[in-house]
N, C-alpha and C positions, 0 to 999 in steps of 0.2 A: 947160235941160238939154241936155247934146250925149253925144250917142253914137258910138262908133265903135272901128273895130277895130284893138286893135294887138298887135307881136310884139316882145318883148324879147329881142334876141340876149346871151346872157351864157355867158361858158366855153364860147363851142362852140356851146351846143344853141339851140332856136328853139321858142316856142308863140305861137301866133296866139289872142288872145281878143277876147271884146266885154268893154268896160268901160262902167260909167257915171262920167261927173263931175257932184257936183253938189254945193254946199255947204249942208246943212241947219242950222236952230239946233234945241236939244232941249231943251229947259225941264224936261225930264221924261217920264218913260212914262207915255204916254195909250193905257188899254187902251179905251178905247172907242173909238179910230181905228177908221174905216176903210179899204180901198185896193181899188185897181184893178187887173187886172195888167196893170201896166205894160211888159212886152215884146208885150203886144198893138197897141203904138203903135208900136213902130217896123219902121221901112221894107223892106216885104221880110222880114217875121217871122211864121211860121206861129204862127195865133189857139191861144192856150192855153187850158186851162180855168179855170174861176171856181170854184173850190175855198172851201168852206166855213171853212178856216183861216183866222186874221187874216194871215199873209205866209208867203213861204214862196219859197225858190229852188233852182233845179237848177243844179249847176254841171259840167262835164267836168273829169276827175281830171290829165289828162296838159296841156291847156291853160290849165287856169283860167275855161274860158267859162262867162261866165253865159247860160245857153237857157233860162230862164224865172224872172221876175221881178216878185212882188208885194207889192208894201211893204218889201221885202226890205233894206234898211236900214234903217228902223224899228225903233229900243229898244222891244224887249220882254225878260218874265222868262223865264228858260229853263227855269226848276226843275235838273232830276237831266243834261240834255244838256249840264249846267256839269261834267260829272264827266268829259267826252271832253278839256277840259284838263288837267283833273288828273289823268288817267291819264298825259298826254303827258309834262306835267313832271315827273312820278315816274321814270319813265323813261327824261327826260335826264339826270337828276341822280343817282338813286340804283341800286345794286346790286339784284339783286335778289334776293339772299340774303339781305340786310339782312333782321333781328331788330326786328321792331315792338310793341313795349308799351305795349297800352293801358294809358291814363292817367285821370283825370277832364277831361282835355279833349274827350277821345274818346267818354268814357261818357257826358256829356251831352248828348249826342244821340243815344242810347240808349233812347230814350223811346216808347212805348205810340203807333201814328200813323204815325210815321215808320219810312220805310223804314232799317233796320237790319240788323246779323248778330247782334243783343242778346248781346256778349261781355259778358265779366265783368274786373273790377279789376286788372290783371295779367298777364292773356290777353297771351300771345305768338305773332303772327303772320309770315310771311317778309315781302318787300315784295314780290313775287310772286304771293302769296293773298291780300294786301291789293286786289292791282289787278283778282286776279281778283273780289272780290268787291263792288269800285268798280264795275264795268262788268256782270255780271252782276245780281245781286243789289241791285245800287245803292244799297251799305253809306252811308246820312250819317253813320255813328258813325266808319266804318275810313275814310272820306274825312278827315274831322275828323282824326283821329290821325295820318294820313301827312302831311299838312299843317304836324302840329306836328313830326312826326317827322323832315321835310327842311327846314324852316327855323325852327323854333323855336318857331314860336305861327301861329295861324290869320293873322294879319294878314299875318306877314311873308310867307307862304303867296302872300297875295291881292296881293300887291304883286310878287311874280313871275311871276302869273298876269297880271296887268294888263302889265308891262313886256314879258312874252313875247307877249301879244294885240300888244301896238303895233308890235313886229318883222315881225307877220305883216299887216300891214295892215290891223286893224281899226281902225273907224271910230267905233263907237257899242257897245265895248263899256266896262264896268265891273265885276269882280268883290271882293265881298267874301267869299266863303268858299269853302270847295271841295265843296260837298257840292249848290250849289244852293239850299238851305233859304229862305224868303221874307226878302227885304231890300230895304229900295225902292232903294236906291243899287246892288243887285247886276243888271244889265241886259246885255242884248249883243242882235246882230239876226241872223237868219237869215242873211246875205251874212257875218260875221263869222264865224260857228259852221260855214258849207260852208270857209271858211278856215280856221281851226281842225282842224277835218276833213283836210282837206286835207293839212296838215303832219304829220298824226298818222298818216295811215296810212304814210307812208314808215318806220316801225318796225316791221320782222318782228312782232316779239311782240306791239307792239299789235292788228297784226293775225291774231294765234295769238287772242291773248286775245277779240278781237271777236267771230271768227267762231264763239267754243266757244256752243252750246245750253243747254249745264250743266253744273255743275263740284260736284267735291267735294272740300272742304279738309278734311284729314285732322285726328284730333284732336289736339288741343292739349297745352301744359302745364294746362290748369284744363277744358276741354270736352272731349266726343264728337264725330267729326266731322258736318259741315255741308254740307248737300245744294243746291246751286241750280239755278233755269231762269231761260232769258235770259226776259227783259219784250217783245223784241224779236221780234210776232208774224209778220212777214212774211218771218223767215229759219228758220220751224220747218213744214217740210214734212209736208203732210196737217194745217196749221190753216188754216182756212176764209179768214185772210187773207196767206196766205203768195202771196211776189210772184218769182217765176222768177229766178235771178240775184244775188240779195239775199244778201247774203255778213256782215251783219254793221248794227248799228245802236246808238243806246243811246234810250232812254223817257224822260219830265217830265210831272211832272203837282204843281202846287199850285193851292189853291183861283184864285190870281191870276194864274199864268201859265196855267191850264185848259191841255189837253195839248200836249209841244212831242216832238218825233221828229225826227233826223233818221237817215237810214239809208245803203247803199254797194250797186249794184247795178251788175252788168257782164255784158254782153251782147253778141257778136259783136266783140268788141276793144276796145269802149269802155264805160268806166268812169265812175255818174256819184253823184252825192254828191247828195241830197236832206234840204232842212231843211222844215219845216211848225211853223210855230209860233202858237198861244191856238188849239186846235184843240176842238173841242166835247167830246170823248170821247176812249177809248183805241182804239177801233175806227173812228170816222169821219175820225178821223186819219190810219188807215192808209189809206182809202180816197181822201183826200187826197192821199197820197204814191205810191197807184200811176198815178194819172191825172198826178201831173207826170212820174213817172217815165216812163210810157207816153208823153206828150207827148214827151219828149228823145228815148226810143228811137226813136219813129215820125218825126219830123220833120226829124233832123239827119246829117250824116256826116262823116264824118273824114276830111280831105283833105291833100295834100302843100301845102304853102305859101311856094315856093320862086319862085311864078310873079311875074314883075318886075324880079325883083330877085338877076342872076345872082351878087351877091359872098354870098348870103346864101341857105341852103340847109339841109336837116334838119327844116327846121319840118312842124307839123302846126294844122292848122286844123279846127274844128267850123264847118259852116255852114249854114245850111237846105237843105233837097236842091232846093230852085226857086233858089237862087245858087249862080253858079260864079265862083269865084274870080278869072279872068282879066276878068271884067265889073266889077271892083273898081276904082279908082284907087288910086294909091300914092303917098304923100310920106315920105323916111326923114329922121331927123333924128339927133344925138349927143346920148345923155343921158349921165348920170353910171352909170345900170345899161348903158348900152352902147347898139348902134345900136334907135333905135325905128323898127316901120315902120308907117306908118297906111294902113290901107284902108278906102275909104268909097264 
């Protein structure tokens, strides 16, 4: 495995991150894995915590840096944190005026267990109240129906969800539906879902939508309306686990994924995206998530990244505050995304 830091200059701009390279084979999601965390190995990297979650990463919003790394490429199931794609690709592609009618594709997963808006045969939603109610209320029925509603049937759904994961460089994911719901083939890892993330928050609205506590969809042609609260306890001020900064998240929880989170918190300028995933519980979760989060805030900083290398300028770097950047070595190379510069 080699590690090290690089900056991809493209259009202009510049971000300094740590990457890993490593090629894994994957037979399958083994939930009895275990892991270590793995940025505790390397050189020069303030010691993380041993978090009770099976993986889980922190990454910085404006660079890409990975600052804390456990298993975090490792297939696992996500449950309902598979719905922060499908909110994204809703999004890119549809209005959000758009007129949505549940169907019987929608209604059956409608069912007694699962999280739902229990509509009825008919029910007409905007694609607006759909998202809100994807992301809040973490509708699997109005996930299902927008799915059918933007490309036709669940599958062809999952096949733009998969194509758009691989844009974004993920690695180890899979999806077959949009709602999450348990499928052994539908899989993705924490380092894919903070990408994921990632891409998602550059839309205003998704970040309107993110950040709301609770929402109400007015009623309908066939219903009264419909009351929600976000699942996402660490961005609701005065609950016992609410985390400073936390602007927004989404919740998973099935029997085989046990609970998966990940959330968005910014603090003195820097922004950083946390996943935790096969977490025991819905509360030791979050306490999983504020100890990486606490790690990133207390250990790193945000630095200009310009030092070496005068044709190349604008960048910003996260780095542990015991490294400074001019202690670095530098090699630049031409790639195809434009100049790389590696520091190590």
């Amino acid at each position: 495995m080699h590690k090290r830091l690089k900056r991809i200059i493209c259009a202009g701009t510049a971000a300094l991150v740590w990457t890993l390279t490593c090629v894994t084979a994957w037979a399958g999601v083994d939930t009895a894995a275990t892991f270590q965390v793995d940025s505790n190995s390397w050189k020069n990297w303030p010691a993380g915590p041993d978090i009770q979650g099976d993986t889980a990463v922190v990454m910085e919003l404006e660079t890409g840096a990975v600052l804390y790394n456990k298993g975090m490429d490792a297939q696992r199931y996500p449950a309902s944190i598979t719905k922060i794609m499908t909110a994204m690709l809703v999004l890119e592609n549809c209005d959000l005026n758009g007129q949505v009618t549940m169907t019987e594709t929608g209604m059956a997963d409608a069912y007694s267990g699962s999280s739902n808006c229990l509509p009825k045969l008919g029910e007409v939603f905007s694609v607006e109240q759909c998202l809100q109610m994807i992301m809040i209320k973490s509708a699997n029925d109005v996930s299902t129906q927008v799915a059918e509603y933007m490309s036709g049937s669940v599958q062809g759904f999952a096949d733009r969800m998969n194509s758009r994961a691989a844009e974004l460089g993920c690695q180890n994911t899979h999806f077959c539906n949009a709602s999450g719901l348990e499928n052994n083939d539908h899989y993705t890892s924490a380092h894919d879902m903070a990408l994921i993330m990632r891409e998602a928050l550059k839309y205003d609205k998704f970040r309107e939508i993110l950040a709301m506590q609770n929402v109400t969809i007015p009623a309908t042609n066939m219903s009264g309306e419909r009351y929600y609260e976000t699942h996402v306890q660490m961005m609701v001020p005065g609950n016992p686990y609410y985390y400073e900064g936390c602007f927004g998240g989404k919740t998973g929880y099935t029997d085989i994924s046990k609970s998966t989170l990940v959330t968005c918190a910014q603090r003195d300028g820097i922004t950083l995206i946390g996943v935790v995933m096969g977490g025991i519980d819905s509360n030791l979760i979050c306490d999983d998530m504020k100890a990486v989060l606490d790690y990133g805030f207390q250990n790193f900083t945000k630095t200009d990244a310009s030092y070496g290398c005068e044709t190349i300028s604008g960048g910003t770097a996260m780095l542990p505050q015991n490294v400074k950047l001019e202690s670095l070595t530098t090699k630049a190379e031409e790639t195809e995304e434009g100049t790389l510069v590696t520091y190590e």
